[in-house]
C-alpha positions as CSV (number, residue, x, y, z in Angstrom):
1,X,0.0,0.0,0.0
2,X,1.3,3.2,-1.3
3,X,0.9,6.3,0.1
4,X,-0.1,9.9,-1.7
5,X,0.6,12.8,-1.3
6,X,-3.1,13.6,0.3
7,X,-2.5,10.9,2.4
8,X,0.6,12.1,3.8
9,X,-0.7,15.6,4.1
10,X,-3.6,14.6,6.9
11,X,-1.6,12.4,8.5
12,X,1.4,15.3,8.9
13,X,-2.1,17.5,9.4
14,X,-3.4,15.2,12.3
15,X,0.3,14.7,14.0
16,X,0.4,18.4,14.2
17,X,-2.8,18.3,15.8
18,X,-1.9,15.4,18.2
19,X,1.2,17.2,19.2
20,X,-0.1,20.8,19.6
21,X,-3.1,19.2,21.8
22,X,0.0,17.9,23.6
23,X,1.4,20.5,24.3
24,X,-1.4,22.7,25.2
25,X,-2.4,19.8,28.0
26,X,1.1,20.1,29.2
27,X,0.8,23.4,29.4
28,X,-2.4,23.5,31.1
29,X,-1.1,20.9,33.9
30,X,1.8,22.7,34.6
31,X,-0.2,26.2,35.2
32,X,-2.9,23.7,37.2
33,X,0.6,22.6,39.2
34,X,1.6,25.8,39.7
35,X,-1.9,27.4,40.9
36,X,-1.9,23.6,43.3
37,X,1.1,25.2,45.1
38,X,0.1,28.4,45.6
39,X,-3.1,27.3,47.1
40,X,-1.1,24.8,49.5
41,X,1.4,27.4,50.4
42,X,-1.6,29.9,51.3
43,X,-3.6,26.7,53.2
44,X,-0.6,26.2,55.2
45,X,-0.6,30.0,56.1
46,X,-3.9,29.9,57.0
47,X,-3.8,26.8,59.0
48,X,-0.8,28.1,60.7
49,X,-2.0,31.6,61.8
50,X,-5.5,29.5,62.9
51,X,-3.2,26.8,65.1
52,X,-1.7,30.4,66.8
53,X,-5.0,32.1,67.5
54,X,-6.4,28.9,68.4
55,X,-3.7,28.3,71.2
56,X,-3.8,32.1,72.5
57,X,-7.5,31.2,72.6
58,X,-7.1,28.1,74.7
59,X,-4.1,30.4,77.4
60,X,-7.1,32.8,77.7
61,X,-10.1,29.9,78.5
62,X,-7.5,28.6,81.0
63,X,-7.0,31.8,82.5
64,X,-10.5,32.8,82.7
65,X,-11.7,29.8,84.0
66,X,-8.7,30.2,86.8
67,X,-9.6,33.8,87.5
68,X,-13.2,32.6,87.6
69,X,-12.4,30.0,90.3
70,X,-10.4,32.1,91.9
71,X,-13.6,35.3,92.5
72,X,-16.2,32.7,93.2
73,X,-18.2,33.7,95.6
74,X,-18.0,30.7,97.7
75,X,-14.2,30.6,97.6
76,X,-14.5,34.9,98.2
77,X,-16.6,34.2,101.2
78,X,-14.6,31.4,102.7
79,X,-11.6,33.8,102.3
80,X,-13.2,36.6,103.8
81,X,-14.1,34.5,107.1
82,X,-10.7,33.3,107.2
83,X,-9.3,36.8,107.2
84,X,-11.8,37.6,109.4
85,X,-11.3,34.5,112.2
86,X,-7.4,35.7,111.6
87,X,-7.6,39.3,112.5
88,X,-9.9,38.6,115.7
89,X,-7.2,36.0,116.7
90,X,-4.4,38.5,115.6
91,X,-6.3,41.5,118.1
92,X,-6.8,38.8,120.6
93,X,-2.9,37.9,120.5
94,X,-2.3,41.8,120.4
95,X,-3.8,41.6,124.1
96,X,-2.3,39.2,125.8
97,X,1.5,40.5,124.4
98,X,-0.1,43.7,125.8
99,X,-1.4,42.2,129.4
100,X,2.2,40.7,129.2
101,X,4.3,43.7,128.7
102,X,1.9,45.5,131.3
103,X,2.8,42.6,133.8
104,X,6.7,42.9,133.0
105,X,7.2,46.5,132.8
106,X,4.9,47.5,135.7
107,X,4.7,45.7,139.6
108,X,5.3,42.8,139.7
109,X,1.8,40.7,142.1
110,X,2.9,39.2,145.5
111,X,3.5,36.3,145.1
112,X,2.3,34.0,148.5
């Protein structure tokens, strides 16, 4: 089988076809590739600046919920009747030393 000069023409025609449509596809995936990184890279930013408001986030719950424990009102009021047990036994204390000092410094009582 022979071929013409028509026949060689569309199959020359239909190569340049096949190999423009490959290179237009390679083309294509490499500007797809291209636009894939990008959009990684900027996911990754993304992700990374969420993970670093997400952990500040998580310091401030733990403080909160330490200065929330901390202003309770039952723990306030336990604390406040502690203080206040302390400073009636700190005034009590306060008079003996001064019944004490009074007893040194001054007369000595007779003793029988």
């Amino acid at each position: 089988m022979e071929l013409g000069a028509r026949e060689l023409l569309t199959f020359g025609t239909v190569l340049v076809g096949l190999a423009s449509g490959w290179a237009m596809i390679k083309s294509q995936l490499a500007q797809a590739q291209r636009t894939i990184t990008k959009v990684s890279k900027a996911l990754q930013s993304i992700e990374l600046r969420m993970d670093t408001v997400e952990a500040g986030e998580a310091v401030q719950r733990n403080q909160l919920k330490t200065i929330t424990s901390i202003l309770a009102p039952g723990i306030l009021k336990k604390q406040s009747e502690r203080d206040g047990a302390i400073e009636e036994r700190l005034k009590f204390l306060e008079r003996e030393v001064a019944a004490q000092r009074h007893l040194h410094n001054s007369k000595h009582p007779k003793i029988v």
